[in-house]
N, C-alpha and C positions, 0 to 999 in steps of 0.2 A: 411676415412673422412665421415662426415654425411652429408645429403642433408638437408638443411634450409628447402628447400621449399617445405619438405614432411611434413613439421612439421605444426601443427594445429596453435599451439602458435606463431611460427614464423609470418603465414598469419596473423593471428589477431594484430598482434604487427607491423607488414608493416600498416595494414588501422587505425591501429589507429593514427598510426604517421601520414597518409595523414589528418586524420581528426584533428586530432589537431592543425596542419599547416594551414589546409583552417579556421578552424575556432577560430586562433589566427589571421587571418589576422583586423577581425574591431577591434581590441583591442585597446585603446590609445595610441598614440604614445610615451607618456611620462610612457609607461610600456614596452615600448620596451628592457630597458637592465633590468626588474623590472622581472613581473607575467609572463609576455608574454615568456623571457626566460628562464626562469622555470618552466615553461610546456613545451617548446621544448627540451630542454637539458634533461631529464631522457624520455622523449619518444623517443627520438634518439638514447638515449643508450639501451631502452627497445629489439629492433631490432639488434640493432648492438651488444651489449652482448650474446642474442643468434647465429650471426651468428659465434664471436668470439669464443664459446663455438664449434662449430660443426667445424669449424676448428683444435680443441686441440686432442691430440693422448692417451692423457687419459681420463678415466671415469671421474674421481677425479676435474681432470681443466674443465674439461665438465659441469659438475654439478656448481663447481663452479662461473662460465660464466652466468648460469640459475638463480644460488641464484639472482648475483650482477641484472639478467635482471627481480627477481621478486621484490627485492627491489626498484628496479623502476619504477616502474605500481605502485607501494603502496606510490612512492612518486610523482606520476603523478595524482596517486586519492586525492589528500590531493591540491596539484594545482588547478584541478578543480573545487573542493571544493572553495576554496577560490575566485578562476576568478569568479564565478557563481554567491557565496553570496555578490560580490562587483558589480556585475551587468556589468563588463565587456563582458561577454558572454551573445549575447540574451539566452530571459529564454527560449529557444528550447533545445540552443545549450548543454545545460549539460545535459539534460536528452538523447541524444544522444551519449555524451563522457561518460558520467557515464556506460551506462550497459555493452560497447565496452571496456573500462577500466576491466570492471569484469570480463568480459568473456576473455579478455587475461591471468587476475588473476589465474584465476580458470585455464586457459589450460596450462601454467607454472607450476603452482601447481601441478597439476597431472600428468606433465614430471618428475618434480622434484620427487614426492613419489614412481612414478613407480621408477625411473632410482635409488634412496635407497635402495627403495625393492628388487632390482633384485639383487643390491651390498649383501644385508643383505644375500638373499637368497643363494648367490654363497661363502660368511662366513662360512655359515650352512650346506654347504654343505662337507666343505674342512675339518672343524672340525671333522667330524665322522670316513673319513677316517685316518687321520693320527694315531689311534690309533693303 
């Protein structure tokens, strides 16, 4: 099994989830089943799909656990988006969630091409022998 908490992506996908939570709390109340829940729900999963992942006994469910947890930074950037240009979020708050957003992006992302790359490379490597 993998440890979460060796992982870069993992930490940054834990703070973002606290940051998102502390700073869905002024939101209008009448956005509570609305914006407000749609920024918590794929930040929740962003975390909780990589821990899902590092629990699976294949590469394969591994990776795939990663995708489902970068598809969801990418639909938690498009949230914030929206809370921010509606002015539910003071205007602090997105330029805080935005580059924490990114930088989770970017650290899944480059779990995800490493963890390819090494599939691709260990392909390339099985190929030459079986002749």
């Amino acid at each position: 099994m993998r440890d979460r908490r060796k992982l870069m992506a993992f930490k940054l996908a834990d703070q973002l989830a606290y940051a998102v939570y502390r700073q869905t709390r002024g939101m209008p109340p009448e956005e509570k089943f609305g914006l407000t829940l749609q920024l918590c729900n794929p930040v929740v999963l962003v975390a909780s799909s990589i821990v899902e992942g590092c629990a699976r006994h294949t590469e394969s469910d591994y990776l795939r656990s990663l995708d489902m947890a970068y598809g969801s930074v990418r639909e938690l950037e498009c949230q914030i988006s929206h809370a921010g240009g509606l002015g539910y979020l003071d205007h602090e708050e997105p330029k805080a969630l935005v580059p924490l957003a990114a930088e989770t992006r970017e650290a899944l992302g480059g779990l995800i091409r490493a963890l390819r790359g090494k599939g691709q490379k260990a392909k390339g490597k099985g190929q030459g022998r079986a002749q």
